[in-house]
N, C-alpha and C positions, 0 to 999 in steps of 0.2 A: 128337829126342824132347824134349817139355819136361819141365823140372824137376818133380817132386812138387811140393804147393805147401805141405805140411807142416800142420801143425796152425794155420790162419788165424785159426780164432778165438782164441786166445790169445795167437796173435802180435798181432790187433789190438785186445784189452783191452789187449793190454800195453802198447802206442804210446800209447793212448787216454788212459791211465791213467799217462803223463808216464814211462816206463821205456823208455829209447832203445835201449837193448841189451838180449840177456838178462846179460849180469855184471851190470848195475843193478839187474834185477829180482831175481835170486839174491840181493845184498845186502839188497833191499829188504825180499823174503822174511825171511830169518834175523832184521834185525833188528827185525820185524812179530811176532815169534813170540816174544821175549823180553816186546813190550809185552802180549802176548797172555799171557803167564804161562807158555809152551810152554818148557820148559827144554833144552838140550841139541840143540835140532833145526838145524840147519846144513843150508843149500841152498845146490848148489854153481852153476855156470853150465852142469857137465856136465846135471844132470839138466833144468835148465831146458831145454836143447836138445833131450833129450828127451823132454818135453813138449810142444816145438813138431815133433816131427818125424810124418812120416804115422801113425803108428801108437803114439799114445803111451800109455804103461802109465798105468794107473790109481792116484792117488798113493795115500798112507798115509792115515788117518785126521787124522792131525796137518796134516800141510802141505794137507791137503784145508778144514780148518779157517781155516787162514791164507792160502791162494788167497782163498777163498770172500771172509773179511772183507775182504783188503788189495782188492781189484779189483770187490769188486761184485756179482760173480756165480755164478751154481752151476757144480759141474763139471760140466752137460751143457754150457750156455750158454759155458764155455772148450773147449768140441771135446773134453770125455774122456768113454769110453764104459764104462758099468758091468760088470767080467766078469759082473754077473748079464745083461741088455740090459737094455732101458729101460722095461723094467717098474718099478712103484712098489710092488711087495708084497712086496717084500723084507726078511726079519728083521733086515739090519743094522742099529743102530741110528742111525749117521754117514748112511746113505744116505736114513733116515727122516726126518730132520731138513734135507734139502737139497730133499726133494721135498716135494708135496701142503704148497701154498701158498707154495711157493719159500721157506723159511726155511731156511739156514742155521747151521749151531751154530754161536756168536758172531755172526750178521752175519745178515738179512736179501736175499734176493734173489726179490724177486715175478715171481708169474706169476699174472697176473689170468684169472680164467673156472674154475679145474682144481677140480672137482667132489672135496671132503672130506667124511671122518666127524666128525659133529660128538658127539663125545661130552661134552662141556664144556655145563655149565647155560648159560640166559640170563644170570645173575649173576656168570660168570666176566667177562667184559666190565669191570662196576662195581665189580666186587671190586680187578680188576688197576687199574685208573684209579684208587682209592683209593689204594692205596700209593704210585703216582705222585704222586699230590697231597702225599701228607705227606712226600715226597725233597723236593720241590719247596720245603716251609715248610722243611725242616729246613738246606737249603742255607746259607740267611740265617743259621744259628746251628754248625752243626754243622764241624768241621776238616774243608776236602774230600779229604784224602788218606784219612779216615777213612769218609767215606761214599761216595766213589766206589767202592769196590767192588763197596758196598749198591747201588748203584743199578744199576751191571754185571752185576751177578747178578741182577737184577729183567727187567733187559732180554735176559740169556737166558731167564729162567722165561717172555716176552711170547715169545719166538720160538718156543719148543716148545709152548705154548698157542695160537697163531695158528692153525694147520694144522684144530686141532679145533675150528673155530669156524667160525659162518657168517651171512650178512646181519648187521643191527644189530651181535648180538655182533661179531663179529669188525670191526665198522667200528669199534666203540668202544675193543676192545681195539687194532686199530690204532695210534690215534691216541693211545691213552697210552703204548703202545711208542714212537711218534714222540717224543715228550714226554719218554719217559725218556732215549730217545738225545739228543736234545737238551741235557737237562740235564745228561749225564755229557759232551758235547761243551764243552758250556760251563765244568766243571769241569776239563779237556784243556787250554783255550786259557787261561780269565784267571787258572787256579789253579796247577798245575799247568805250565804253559808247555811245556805239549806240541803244538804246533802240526798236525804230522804226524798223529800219534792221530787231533786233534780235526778235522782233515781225512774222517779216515776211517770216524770214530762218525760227525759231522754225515751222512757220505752213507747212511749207514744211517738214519738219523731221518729225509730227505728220502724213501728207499725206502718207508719204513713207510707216512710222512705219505700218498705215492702211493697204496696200499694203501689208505688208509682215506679218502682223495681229499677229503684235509682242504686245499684251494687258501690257509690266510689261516694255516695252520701250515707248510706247505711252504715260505711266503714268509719265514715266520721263520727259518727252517732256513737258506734260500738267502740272509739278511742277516747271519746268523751267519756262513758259511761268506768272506763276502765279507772280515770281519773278518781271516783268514787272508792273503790277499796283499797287503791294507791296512796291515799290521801288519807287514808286507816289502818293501813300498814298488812293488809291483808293482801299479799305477792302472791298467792295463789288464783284470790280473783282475779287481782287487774291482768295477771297473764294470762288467764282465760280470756277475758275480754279483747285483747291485745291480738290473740290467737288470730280469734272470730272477724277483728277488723283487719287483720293482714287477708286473712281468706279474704274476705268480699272486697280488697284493694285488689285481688288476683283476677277478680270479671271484669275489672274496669281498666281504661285506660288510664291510668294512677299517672299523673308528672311527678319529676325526679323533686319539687319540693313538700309531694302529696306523701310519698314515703319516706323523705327525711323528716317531715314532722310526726309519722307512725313512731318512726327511731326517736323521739324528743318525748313526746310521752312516754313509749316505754318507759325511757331514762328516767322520768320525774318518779314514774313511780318508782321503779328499781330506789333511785335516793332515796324517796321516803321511807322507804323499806330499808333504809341502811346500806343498801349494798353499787355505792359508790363507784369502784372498780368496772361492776358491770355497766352502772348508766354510764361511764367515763365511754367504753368501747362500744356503746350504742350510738353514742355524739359524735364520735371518732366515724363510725361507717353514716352517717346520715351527713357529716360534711363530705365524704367520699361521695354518695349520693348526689348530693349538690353542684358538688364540681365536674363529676359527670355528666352528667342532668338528662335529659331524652328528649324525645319529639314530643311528649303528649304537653298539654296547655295544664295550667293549673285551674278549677272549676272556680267562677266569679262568689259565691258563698264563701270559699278560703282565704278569708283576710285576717287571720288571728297568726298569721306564720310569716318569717322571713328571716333571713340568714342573720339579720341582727339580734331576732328573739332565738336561735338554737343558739350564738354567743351568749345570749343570757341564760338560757338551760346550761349552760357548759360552765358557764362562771358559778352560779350558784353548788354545781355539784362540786366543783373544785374546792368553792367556800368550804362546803360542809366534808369534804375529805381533809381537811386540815391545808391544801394546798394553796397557802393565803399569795404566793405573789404573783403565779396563775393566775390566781385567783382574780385578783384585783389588775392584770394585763388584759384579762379577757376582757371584764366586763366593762372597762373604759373605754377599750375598743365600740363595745356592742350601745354603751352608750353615745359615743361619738356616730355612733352606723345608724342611727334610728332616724325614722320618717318623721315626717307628720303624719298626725294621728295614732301616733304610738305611743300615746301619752300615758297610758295604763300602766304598760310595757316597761315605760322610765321611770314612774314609781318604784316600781319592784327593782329594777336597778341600781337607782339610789339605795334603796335601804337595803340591798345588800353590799355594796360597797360600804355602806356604814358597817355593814355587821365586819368585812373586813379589817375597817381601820379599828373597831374593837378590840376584837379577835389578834389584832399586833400591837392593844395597848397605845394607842392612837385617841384617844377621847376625845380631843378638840376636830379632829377631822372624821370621826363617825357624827358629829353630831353635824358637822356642816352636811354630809350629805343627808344623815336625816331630814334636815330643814329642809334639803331639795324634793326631800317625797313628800314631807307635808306641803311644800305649796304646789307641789300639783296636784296632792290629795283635794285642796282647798279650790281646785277646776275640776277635776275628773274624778269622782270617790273611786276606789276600787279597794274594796274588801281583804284584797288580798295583800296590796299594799301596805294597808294598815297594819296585817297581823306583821310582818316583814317589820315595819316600825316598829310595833312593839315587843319584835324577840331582841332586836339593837339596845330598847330600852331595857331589856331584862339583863343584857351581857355586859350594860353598863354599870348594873350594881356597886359595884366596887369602887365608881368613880363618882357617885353620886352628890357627893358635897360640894365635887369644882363647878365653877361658875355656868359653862358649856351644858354638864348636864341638866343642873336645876333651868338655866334658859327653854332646852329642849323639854322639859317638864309643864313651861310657862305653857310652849306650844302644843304640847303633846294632851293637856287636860283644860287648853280654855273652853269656854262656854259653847262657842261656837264648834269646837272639833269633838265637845265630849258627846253634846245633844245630838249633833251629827252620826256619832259612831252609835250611838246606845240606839238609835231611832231607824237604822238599816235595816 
């Protein structure tokens, strides 16, 4: 007689979904539930096992929440069967929220064609895209550990509002649900340095974009998402990812600074990946790109990009290729070229011009521009900033006794910038 084959579908989200065992997935769960705000809930590998077995009980409300977000998908779609059946009329309100347009509480999981009530005006759509927009301005100014939750609480109010929506609306609110996830992904990865998370919101932003069959947002999502194994030195992910967002920039009408920023990510990752030369000739055709440019518009969600931030991807990779007076030509340019509100942007600038005047044995003038990232640090935190600071400070070792560095020391661990950094 053959074996049962046990609960397949969970066993193969769970493979799919990088969790080789169930004790990894158990682990993964629990500590998916703390990020999720879920206090107390602890998943062992027992019940995991029972979840994959023929017959598996129906979870809690909780860990039904935290399946749903960590993996993707509703609990029909993991093989579990409701003690109600599968019927959708049901007063639960955990089970209300997984069905009729596949959303999930916390997490989206579509199911395209399933006929809903739409009780929600035309104007919910515009309404919800509104508040999107203004997360969106407030990002540029606002502390993200402060607004991230604003925005996570937005992007559940999109997921319980989806269900009761339909044509137009529900494409529109789609896509600024996309939007919101996206921006709380992005707040995950360069604020925050939650990679994991922003792994897991980005795929929710991808699901929605689906849903509202936004191809030139989806792409966004998918270059975003690339930034993740780019940023781990794993070149084979982010070019997969990278792939997948050029295809879905092929359905849209992509403007010439929508695929020079595809060319800028690549390049970042290529760098972190060491291989310099190539992000050099990705920069190289993405200003080609730009100075060409096309007829299409750039989409109003694209405000993270402009000719002055690929000079700053160009300067940085030059940094780290050894090419120090490049190096430091570009990116004085690309800081002279900055807006406002690119305040973020000019952090990271500064301190790598710092790392520059290092890197040429310059110590009194990498710490003056240091100082210039911490006092924007000290207006605009950015995470990524900071780390930027602190590789200047590590290339400063060797000069650690002159006056300039122990100063930038004074800066770099007072009270205010230490409690600041440790408390992100």
């Amino acid at each position: 007689m053959p074996r049962p084959a046990g609960n397949v579908r969970l066993k193969a989200a769970r493979l799919a979904a990088g969790f080789n065992s169930q004790q990894v997935l158990a682990d993964a769960l629990t500590e998916h539930a703390k990020r999720m705000g879920i206090r107390g809930l602890s998943i062992g590998v027992r019940q995991v096992r029972r979840w994959e077995s023929d017959n598996p009980p129906w979870p809690q409300p909780d860990c039904q929440r935290v399946l749903a977000h960590l993996l993707g998908q509703s609990m029909e779609s993991l093989g579990f069967t409701p003690p109600w059946g599968p019927e959708s009329h049901h007063p639960d309100p955990v089970r209300r929220t997984l069905v009729a347009g596949g959303v999930a509480a916390l997490g989206v999981t579509m199911s395209p064609g399933r006929a809903v009530a739409a009780p929600q005006p035309a104007t919910a759509g515009t309404d919800f895209e509104a508040v999107t927009r203004s997360h969106r301005r407030l990002y540029w100014s606002v502390a993200p550990a402060r607004l991230h939750p604003a925005v996570m609480a937005h992007a559940s109010l999109g997921c319980a509002l989806l269900p009761e929506t339909e044509d137009s609306t529900r494409r529109v609110l789609a896509a600024a649900l996309a939007e919101t996830y996206l921006l709380a992904g992005r707040i995950e990865f360069f604020d925050l340095r939650e990679p994991s998370a922003a792994h897991d919101t980005l795929l929710l932003a991808l699901q929605a974009a689906g849903e509202a069959d936004d191809a030139l947002l989806g792409s966004a999502i998918l270059a975003h998402m690339a930034f993740i194994p780019g940023w781990g030195q794993d070149r084979d992910g982010a070019l997969e990812r990278m792939i997948a967002a050029r295809t879905y920039a092929r359905r849209a009408p992509a403007s010439a600074e929508f695929l020079a920023w595809l060319d800028a990510v690549e390049a970042e990752c290529e760098t972190r990946c060491g291989n310099t030369r190539t992000a050099l000739h990705l920069i190289g055709h993405a200003e080609d790109v730009l100075n060409d440019g096309n007829e299409h518009p750039s989409p109003e969600w694209m405000d993270w990009f402009s000719p002055a931030r690929l000079a700053a991807f160009k300067g940085n990779t030059q940094l780290l290729a050894g090419h120090l007076p490049q190096a430091r030509e570009t990116l004085l340019a690309a800081l002279e070229a900055m807006a406002p509100g690119e305040e973020k942007q000019r952090t990271v600038v500064c301190a790598d011009l710092a790392a520059v005047e290092a890197a040429s044995g310059n110590p009194e003038a990498a710490c003056a521009y240091a100082g210039q990232a911490l006092d924007q640090l000290a207006v605009t935190w950015y995470a990524a900033g900071m780390d930027r600071v602190r590789e200047v400070r590590r290339a400063l070792t060797p000069h650690q006794h002159e006056r300039c560095v122990r100063d930038l020391d004074d800066r770099l661990y007072d009270w205010s910038t230490t409690v600041s950094a440790l408390s992100r």
